[in-house]
Backbone as CSV, one residue per row, in Angstrom:
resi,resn,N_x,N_y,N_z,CA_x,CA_y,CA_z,C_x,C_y,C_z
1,UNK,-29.845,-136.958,147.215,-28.474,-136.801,147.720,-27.537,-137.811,147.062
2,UNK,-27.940,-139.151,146.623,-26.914,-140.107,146.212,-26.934,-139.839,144.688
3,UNK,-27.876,-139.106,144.068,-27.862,-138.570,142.638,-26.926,-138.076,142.564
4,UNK,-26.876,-136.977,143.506,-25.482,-135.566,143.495,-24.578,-136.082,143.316
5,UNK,-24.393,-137.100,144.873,-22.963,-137.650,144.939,-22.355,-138.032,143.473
6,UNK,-23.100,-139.180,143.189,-23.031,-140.171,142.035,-22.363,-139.179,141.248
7,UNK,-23.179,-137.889,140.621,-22.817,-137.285,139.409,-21.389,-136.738,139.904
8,UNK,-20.630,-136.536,141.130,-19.766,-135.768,141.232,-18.817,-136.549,141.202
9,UNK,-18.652,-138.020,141.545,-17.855,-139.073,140.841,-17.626,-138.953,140.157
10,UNK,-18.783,-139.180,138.910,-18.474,-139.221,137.837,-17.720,-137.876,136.758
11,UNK,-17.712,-136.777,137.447,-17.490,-135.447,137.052,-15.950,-135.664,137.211
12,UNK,-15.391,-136.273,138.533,-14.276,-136.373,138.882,-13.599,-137.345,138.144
13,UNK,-14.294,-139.015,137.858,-13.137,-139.807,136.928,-13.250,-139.235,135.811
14,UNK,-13.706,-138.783,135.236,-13.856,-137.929,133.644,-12.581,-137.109,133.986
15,UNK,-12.397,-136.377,134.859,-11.279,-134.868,134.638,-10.172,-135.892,134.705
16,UNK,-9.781,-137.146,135.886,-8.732,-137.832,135.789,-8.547,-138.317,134.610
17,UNK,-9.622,-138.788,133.871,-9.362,-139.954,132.602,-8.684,-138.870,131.447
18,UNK,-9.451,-137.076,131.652,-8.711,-136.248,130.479,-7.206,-136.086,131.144
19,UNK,-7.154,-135.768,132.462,-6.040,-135.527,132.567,-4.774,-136.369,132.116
20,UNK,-5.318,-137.933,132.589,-3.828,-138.724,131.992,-3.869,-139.027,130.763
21,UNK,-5.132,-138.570,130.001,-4.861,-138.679,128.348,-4.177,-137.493,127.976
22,UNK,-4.066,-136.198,128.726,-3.058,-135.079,128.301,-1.791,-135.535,128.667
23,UNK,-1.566,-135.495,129.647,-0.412,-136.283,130.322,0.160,-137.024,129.493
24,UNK,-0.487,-138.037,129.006,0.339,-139.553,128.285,0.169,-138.589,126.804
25,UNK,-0.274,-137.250,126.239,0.128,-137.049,125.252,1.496,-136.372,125.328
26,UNK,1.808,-135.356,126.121,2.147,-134.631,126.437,4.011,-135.302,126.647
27,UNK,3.705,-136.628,127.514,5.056,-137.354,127.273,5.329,-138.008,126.198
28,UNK,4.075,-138.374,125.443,4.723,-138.867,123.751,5.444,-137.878,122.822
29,UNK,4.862,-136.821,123.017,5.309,-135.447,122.296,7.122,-135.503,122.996
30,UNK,7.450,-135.091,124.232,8.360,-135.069,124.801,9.524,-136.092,124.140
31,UNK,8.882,-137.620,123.952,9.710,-138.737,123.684,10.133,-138.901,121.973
32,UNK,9.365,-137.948,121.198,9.670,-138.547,120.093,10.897,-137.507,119.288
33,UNK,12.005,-138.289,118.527,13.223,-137.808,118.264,13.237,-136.633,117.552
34,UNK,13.906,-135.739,118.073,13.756,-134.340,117.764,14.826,-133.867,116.798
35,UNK,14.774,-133.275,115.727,16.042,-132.744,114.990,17.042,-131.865,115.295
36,UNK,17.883,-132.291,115.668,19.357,-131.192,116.312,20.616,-131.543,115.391
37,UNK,21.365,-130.398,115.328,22.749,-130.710,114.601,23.848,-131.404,116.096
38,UNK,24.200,-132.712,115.479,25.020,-132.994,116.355,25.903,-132.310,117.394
39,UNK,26.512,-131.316,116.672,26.973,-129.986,117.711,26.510,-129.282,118.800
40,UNK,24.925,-129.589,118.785,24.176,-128.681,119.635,23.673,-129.690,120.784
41,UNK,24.379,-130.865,120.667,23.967,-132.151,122.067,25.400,-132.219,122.375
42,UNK,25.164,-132.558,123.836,26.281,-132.694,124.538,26.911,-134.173,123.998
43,UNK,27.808,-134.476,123.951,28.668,-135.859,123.784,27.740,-137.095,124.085
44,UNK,28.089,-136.897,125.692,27.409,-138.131,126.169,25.582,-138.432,126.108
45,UNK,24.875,-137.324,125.524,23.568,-137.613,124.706,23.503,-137.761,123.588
46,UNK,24.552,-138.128,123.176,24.357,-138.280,121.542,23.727,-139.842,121.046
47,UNK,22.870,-140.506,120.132,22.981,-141.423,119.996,24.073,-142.245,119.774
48,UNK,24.235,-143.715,120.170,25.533,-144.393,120.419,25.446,-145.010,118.941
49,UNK,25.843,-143.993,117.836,26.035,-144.971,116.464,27.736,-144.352,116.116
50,UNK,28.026,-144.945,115.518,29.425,-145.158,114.780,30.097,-143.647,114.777
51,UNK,28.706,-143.238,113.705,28.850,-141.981,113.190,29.283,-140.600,114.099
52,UNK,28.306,-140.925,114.726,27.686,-139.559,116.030,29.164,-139.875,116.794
53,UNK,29.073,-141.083,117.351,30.236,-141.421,118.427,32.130,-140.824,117.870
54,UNK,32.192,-140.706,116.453,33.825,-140.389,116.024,33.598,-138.802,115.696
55,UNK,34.556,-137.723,116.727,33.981,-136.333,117.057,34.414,-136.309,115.197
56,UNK,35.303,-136.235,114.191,35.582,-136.016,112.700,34.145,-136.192,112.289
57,UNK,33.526,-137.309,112.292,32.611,-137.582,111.306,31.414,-137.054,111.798
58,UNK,30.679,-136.490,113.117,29.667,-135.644,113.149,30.219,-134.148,112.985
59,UNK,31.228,-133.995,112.577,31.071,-132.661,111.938,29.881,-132.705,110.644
60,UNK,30.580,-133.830,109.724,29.421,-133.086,108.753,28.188,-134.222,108.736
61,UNK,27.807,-134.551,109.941,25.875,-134.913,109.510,25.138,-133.866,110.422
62,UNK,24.433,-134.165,109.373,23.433,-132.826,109.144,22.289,-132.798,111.038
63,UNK,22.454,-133.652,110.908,21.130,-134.328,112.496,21.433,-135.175,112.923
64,UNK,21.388,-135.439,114.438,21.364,-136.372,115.136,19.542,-136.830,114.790
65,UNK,18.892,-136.772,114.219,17.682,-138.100,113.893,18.421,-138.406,112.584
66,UNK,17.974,-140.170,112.018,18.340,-140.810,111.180,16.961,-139.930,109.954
67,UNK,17.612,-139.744,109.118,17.064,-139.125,107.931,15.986,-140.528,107.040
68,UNK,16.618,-142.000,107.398,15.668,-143.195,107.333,16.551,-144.542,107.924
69,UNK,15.977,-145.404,108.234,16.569,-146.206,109.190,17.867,-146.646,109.038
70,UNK,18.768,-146.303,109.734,20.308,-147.185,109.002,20.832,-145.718,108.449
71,UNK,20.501,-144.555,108.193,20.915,-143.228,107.327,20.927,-141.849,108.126
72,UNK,22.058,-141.106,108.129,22.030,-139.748,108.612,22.135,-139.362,106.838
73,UNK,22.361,-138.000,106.944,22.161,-137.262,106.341,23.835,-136.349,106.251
74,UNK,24.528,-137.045,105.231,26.208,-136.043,105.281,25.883,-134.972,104.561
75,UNK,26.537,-133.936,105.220,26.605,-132.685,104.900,27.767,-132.283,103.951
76,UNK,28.431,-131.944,102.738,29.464,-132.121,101.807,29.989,-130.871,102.819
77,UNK,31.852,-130.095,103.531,32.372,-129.063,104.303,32.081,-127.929,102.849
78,UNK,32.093,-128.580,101.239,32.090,-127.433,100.637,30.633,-127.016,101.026
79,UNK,29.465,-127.316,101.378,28.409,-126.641,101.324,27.697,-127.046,99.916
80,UNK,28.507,-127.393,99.165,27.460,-127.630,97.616,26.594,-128.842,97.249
81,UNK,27.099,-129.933,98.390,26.118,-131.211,97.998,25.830,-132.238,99.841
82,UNK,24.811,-132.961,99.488,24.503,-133.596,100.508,24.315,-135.133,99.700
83,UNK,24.675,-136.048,101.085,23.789,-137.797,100.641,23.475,-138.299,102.103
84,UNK,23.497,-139.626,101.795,23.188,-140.505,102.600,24.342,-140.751,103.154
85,UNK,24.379,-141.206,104.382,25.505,-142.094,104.987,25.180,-142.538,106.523
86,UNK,25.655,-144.026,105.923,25.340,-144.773,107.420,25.516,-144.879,108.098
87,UNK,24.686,-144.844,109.283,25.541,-144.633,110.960,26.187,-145.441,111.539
88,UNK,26.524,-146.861,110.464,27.506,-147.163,111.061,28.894,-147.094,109.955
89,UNK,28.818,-145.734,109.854,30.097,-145.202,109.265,30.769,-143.995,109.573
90,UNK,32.312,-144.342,109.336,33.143,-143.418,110.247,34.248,-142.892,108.910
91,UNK,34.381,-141.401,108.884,35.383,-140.965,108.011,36.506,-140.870,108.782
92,UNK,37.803,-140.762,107.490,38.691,-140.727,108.262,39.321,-139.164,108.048
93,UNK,39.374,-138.697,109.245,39.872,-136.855,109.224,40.808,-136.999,109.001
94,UNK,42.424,-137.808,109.499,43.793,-137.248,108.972,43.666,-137.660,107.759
95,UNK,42.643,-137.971,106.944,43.028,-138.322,105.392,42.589,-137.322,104.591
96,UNK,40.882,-136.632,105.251,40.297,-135.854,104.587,40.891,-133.957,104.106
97,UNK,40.860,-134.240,103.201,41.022,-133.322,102.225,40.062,-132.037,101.362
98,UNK,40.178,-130.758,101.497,39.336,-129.462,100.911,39.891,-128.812,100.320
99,UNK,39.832,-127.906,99.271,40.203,-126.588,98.793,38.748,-125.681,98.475
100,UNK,38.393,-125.016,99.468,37.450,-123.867,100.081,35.705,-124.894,99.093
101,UNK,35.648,-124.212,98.080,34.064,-125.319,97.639,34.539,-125.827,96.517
102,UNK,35.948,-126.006,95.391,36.168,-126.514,94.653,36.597,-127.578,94.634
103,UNK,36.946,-127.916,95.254,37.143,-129.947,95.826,36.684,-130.512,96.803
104,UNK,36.930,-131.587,97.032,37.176,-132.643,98.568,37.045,-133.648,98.046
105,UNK,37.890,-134.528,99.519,38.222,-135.689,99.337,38.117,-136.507,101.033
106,UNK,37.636,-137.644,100.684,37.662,-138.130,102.046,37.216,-139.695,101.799
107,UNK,37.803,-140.690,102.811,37.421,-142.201,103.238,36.800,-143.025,103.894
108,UNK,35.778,-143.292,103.829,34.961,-143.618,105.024,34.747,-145.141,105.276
109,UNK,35.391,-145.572,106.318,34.689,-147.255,106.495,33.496,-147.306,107.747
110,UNK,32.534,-148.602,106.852,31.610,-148.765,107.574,31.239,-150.267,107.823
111,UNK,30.023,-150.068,109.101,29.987,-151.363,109.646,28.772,-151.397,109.430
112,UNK,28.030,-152.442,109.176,26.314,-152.507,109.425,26.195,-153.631,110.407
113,UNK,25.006,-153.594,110.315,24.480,-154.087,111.386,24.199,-155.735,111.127
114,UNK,24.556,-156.177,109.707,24.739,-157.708,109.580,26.259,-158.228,109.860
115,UNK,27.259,-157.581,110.368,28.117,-157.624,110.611,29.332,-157.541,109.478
116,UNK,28.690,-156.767,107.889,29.042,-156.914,107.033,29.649,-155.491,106.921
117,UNK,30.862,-155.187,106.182,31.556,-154.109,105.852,31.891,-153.299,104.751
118,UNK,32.103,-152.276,104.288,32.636,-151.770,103.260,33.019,-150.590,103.067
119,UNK,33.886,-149.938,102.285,34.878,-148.956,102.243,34.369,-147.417,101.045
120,UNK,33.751,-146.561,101.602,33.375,-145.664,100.628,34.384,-144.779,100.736
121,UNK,34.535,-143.970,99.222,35.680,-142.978,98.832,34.833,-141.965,98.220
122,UNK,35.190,-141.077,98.600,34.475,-139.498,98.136,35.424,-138.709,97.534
123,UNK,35.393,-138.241,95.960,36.128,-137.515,95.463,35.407,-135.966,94.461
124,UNK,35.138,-135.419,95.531,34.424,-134.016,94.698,35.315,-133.045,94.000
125,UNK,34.952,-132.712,92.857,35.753,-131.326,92.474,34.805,-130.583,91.173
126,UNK,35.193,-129.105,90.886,34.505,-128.470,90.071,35.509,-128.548,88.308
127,UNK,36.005,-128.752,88.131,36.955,-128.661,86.931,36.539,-129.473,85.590
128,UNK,35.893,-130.161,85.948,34.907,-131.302,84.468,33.702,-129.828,84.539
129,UNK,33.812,-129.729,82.992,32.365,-129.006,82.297,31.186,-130.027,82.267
130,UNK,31.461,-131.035,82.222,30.274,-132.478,82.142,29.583,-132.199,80.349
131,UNK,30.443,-132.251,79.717,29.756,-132.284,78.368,30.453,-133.934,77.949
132,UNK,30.614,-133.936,77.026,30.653,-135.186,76.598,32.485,-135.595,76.680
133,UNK,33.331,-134.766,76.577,35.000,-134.987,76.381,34.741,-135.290,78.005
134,UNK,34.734,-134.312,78.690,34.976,-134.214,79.994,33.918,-135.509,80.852
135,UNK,33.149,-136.097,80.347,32.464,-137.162,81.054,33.027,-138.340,80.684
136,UNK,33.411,-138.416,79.455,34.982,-139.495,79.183,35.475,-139.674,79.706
137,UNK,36.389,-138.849,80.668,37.424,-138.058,80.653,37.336,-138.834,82.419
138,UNK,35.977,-138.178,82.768,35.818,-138.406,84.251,35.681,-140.276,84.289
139,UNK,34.892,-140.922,83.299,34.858,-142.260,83.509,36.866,-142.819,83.260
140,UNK,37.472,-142.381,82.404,38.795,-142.548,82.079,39.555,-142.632,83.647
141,UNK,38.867,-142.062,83.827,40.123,-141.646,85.244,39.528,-142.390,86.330
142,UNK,38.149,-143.142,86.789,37.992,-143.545,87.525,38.050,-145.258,87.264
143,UNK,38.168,-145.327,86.271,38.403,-146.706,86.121,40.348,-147.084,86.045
144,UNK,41.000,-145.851,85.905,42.358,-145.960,86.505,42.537,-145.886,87.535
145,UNK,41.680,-145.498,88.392,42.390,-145.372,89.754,41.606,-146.752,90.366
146,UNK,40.556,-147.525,89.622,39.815,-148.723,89.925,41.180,-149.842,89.431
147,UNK,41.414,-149.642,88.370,42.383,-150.698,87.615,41.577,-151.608,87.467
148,UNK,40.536,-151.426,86.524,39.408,-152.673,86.022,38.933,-152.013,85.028
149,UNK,38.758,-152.782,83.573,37.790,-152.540,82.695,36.548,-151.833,83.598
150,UNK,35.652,-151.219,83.268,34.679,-151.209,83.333,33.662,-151.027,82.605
151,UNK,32.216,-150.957,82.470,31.346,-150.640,81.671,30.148,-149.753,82.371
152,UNK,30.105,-148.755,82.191,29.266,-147.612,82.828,27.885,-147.844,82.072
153,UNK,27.160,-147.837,83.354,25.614,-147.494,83.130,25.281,-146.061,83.115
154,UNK,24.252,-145.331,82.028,24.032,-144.025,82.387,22.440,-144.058,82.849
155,UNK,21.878,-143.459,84.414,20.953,-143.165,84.557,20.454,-141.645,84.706
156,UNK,19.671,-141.430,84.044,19.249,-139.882,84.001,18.121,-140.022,85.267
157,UNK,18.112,-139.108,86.232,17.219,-138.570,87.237,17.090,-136.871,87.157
158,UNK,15.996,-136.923,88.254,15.746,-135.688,88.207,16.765,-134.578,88.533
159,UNK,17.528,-133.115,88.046,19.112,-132.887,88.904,19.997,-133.157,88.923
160,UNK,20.373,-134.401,87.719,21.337,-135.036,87.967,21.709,-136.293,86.985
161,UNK,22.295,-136.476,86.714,22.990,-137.757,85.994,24.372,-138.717,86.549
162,UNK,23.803,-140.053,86.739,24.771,-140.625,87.122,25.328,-142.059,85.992
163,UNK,26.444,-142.138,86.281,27.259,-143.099,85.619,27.790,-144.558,86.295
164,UNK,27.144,-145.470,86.724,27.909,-146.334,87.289,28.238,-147.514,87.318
165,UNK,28.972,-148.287,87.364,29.786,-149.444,86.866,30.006,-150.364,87.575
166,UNK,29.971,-152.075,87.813,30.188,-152.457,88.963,32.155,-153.281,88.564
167,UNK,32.659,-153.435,89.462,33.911,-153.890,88.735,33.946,-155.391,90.252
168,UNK,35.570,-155.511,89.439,35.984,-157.152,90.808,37.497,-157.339,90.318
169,UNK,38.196,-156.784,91.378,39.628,-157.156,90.969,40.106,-158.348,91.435
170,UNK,40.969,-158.888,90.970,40.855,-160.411,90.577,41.950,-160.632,91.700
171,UNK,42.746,-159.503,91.602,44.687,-159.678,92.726,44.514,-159.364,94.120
172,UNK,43.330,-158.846,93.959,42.972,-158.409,96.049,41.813,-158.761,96.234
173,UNK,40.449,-159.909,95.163,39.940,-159.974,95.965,38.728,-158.744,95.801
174,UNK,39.117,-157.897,96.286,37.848,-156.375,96.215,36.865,-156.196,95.051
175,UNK,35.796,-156.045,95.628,34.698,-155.720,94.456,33.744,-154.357,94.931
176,UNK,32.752,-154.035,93.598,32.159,-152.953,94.215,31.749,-152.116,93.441
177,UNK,31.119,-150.606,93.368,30.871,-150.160,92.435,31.614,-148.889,91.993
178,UNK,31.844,-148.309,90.646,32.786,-147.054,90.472,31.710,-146.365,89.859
179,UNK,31.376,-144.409,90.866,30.223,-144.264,89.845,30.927,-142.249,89.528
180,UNK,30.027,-142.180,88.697,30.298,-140.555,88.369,28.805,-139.856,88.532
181,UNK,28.711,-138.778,89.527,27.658,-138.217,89.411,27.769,-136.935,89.297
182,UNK,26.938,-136.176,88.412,27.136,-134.519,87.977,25.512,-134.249,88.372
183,UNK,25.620,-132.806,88.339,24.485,-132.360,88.194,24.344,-131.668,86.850
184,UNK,22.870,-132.058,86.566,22.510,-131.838,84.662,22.642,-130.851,84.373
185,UNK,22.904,-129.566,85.017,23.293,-128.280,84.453,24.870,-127.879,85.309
186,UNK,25.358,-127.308,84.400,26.736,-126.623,84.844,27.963,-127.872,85.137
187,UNK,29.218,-127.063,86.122,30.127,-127.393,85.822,29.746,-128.524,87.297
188,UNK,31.148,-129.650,87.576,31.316,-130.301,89.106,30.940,-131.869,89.007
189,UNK,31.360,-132.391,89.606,30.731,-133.984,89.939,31.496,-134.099,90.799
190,UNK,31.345,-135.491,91.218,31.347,-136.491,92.309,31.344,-137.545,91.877
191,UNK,32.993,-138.048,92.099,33.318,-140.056,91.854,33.255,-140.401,93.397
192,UNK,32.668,-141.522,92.857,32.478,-142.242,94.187,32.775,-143.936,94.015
193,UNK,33.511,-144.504,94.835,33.889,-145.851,94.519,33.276,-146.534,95.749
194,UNK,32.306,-147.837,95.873,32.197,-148.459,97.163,32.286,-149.680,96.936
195,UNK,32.881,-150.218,97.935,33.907,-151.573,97.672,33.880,-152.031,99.140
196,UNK,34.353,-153.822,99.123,34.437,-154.552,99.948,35.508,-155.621,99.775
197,UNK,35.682,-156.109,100.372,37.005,-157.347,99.991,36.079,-158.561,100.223
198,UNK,36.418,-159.841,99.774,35.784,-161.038,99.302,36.640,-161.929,100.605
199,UNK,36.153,-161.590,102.140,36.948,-162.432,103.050,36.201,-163.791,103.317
200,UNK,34.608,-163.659,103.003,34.110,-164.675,103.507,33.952,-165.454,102.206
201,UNK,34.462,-167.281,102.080,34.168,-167.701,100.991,33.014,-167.951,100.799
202,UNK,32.287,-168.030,101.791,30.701,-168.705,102.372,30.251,-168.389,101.356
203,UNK,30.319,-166.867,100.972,28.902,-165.545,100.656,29.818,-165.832,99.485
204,UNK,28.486,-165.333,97.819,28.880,-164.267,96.826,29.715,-163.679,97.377
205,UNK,30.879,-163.580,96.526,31.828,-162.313,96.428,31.881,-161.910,95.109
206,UNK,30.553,-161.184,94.842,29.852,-160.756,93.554,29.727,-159.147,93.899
207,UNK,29.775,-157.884,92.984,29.046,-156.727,93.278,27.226,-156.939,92.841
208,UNK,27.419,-157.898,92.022,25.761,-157.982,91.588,25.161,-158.728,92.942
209,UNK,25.469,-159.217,93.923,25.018,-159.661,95.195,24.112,-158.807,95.930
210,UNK,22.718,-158.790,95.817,21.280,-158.336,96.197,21.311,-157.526,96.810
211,UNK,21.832,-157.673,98.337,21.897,-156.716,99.888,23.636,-155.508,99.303
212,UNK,24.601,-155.911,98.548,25.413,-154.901,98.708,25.093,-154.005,97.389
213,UNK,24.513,-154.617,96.262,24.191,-153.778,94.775,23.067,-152.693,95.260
214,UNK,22.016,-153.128,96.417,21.221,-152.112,97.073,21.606,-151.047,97.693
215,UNK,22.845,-151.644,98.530,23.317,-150.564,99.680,23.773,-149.233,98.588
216,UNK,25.081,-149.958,97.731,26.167,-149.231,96.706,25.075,-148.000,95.970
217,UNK,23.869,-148.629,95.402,23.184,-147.993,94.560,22.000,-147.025,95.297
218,UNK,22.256,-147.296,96.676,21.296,-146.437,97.297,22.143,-144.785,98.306
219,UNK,23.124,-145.462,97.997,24.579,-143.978,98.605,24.675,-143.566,97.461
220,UNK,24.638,-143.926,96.316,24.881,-143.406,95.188,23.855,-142.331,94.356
221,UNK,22.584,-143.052,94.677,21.407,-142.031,93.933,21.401,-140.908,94.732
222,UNK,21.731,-140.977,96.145,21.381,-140.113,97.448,21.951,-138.809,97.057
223,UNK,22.779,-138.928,96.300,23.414,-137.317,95.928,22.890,-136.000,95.745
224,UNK,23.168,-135.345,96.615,22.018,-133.740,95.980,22.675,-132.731,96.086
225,UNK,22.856,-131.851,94.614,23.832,-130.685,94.606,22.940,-129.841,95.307
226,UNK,23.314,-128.785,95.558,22.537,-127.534,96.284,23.119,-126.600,95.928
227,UNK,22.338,-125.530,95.655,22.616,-123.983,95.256,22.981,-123.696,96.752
228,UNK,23.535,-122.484,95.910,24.070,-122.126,97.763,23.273,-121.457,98.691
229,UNK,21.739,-121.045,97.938,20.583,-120.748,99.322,20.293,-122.121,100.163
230,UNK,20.000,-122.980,99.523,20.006,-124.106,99.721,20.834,-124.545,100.876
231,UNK,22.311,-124.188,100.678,23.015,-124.812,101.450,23.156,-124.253,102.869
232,UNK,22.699,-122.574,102.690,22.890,-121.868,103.686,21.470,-122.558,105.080
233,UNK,20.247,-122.948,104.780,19.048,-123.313,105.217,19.551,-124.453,106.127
């Protein structure tokens, strides 16, 4: 009789011990961050980052999960390209600018989380062929609207070719990088300028400065044209 018993104990903490190991799976599954387009969460569940929080600038990220720590995922309104951008960054809508998928334009300031800042500019359009006049043509014009010599680096990647330059204007102070990115076949690019002002004397007020030449050069590679199946997915 105390055999029986015994075994029916033991029959019983066994089913408890599976049960709260389903259980405790069952709420890990539940807890871990799920992919939704910002649109499809109510406001006040949204994560509390920069991004998510200004209703303009979750129009275009792609998910409320960070695509990698510090990064959503911007969605370009033409549909033709995607990057990186940080959640603690906010565009500005009365500035931003479209004509249907052949341009855009838009400003974005951001905050990180070292309490450090800086100012990205997005200028897309289709009208450069990207052969050799027209990639002149595109560095010509972004170093006028920089007002700095510059000297362009060319890196070839996979999809894509980028051009980019670090500059430091001497009358405001501002430094940062000016870059040109196309994709290796066909017509279109993307200038992109990211910059900071030199408030703290403490710090480098260098673009070659470790933590911002990373950030600049890591929004910058992030670029990805997309065919338009692509974009539709």
């Amino acid at each position: 009789m105390f055999i029986k018993r015994k075994g029916i104990v033991a029959l019983l903490l066994s089913s408890l011990i599976l049960g709260g190991c389903q259980m405790s799976d069952k709420q890990s599954n539940e807890t871990k961050p799920v992919e939704q387009k910002p649109s499809e969460v109510a406001v006040e569940e949204l994560p509390n980052t920069r991004a998510l929080q200004d209703e303009f600038t979750r129009e275009m990220i792609k998910s409320t999960k960070e695509t990698e720590k510090g990064y959503y995922t911007l969605e370009s309104k033409t549909g033709v390209y995607e990057m990186l951008f940080p959640t603690g960054g906010e565009i500005d809508g009365i500035g931003y600018t479209r004509k249907d998928e052949s341009s855009e334009a838009f400003l974005a300031g951001i905050l990180y989380e070292d309490k450090s800042s800086a100012e990205l500019r997005i200028n897309y359009n289709t009208i450069l062929s990207n052969d050799e006049t027209d990639i002149e043509y595109a560095k010509r014009f972004l170093t006028k609207n920089i007002g700095e010599d510059m000297t362009f680096e060319r890196i070839d990647v996979k999809g894509k070719v980028m051009y980019i330059a670090p500059f430091k204007m001497k009358e405001t102070g501002s430094y940062g990088y000016g870059a040109y990115v196309h994709p290796d076949k066909g017509w279109r690019g993307l200038e992109i300028i990211y910059s900071t002002s030199c408030t703290d004397k403490t710090k480098p007020c260098d673009p070659q400065e470790e933590t911002f030449k990373k950030r600049a050069y890591k929004l910058i590679s992030s670029v990805k044209f997309l065919n338009k199946n692509e974009a539709k997915k």
